[in-house]
matplotlib code that plots the C-alpha trace (Angstrom):
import matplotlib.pyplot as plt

x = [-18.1, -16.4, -13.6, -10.5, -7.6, -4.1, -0.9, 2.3, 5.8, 7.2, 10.2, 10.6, 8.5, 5.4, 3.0, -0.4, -3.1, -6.4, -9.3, -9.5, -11.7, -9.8, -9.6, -6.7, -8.0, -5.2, -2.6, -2.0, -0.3, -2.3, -1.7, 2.2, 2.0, 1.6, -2.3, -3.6, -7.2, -8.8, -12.1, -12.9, -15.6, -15.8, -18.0, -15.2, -13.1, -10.3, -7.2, -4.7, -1.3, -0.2, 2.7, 3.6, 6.7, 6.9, 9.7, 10.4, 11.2, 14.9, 15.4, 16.0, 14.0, 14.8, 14.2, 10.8, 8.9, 7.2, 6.3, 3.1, 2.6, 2.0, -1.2, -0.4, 1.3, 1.0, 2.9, 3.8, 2.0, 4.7, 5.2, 9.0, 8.6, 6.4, 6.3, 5.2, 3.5, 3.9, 2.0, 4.4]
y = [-4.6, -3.4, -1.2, -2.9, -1.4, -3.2, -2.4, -1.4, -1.5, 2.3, 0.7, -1.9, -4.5, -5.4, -9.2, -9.1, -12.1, -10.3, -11.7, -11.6, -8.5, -6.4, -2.4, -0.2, 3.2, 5.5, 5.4, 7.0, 7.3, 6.1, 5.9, 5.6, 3.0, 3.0, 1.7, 0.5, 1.3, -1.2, -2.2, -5.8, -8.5, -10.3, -13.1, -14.2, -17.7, -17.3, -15.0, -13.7, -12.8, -9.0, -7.1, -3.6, -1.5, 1.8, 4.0, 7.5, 10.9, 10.7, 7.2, 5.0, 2.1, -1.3, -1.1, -3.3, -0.7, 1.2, 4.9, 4.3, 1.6, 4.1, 3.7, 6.8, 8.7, 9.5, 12.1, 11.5, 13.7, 16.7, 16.2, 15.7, 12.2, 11.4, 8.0, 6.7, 3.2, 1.2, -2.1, -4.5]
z = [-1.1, 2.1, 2.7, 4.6, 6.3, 5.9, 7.6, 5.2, 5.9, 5.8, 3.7, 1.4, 0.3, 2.0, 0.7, 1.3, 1.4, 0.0, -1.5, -4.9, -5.7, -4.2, -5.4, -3.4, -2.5, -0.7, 1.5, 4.4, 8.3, 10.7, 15.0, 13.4, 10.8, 7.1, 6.3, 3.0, 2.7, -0.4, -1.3, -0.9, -1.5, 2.1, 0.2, -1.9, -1.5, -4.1, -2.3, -4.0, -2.8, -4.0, -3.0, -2.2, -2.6, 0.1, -0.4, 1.5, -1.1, -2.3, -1.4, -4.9, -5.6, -7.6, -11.5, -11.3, -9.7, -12.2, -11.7, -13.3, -10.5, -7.6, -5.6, -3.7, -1.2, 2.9, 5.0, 8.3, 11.0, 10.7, 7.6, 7.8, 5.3, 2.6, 1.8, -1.6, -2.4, -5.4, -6.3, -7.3]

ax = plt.figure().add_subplot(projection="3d")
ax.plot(x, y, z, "-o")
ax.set_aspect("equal")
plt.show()
């Protein structure tokens, strides 16, 4: 297993093409973008597609994201926003 880093949209949905063991860890800013950090087998050859929703505090979200869905949270730098991450 190896942890990857992925890049997430800040708001809205974001797809992914992982492979198919694939375990998210956290969430968080990084160099001004949203990163995914996930553990993944580099060995496999099935991928799978899997999508995430982003949303900042006080923004509403559509009703097929599930509270009990969120992967985690990130602040930015100043902590002005916190964005929240949902797999979908």
């Amino acid at each position: 297993m190896t942890i990857f880093k992925y890049d997430l949209h800040p708001s809205g949905v974001t797809t992914l093409r992982v492979p198919g063991v694939f375990v998210p860890l956290s969430v968080g800013f990084q160099h001004g973008g949203l990163k995914l950090w996930a553990y993944v087998s580099e060995d496999q050859k099935v991928f799978q597609d899997v999508k995430f929703f982003s949303a900042q505090t006080g923004l509403s979200f559509p009703d097929h994201v599930r509270a009990d869905s969120c992967i985690g949270r990130a602040m930015t730098g100043e902590g002005d926003y916190v964005v929240h991450v949902f797999r979908i």
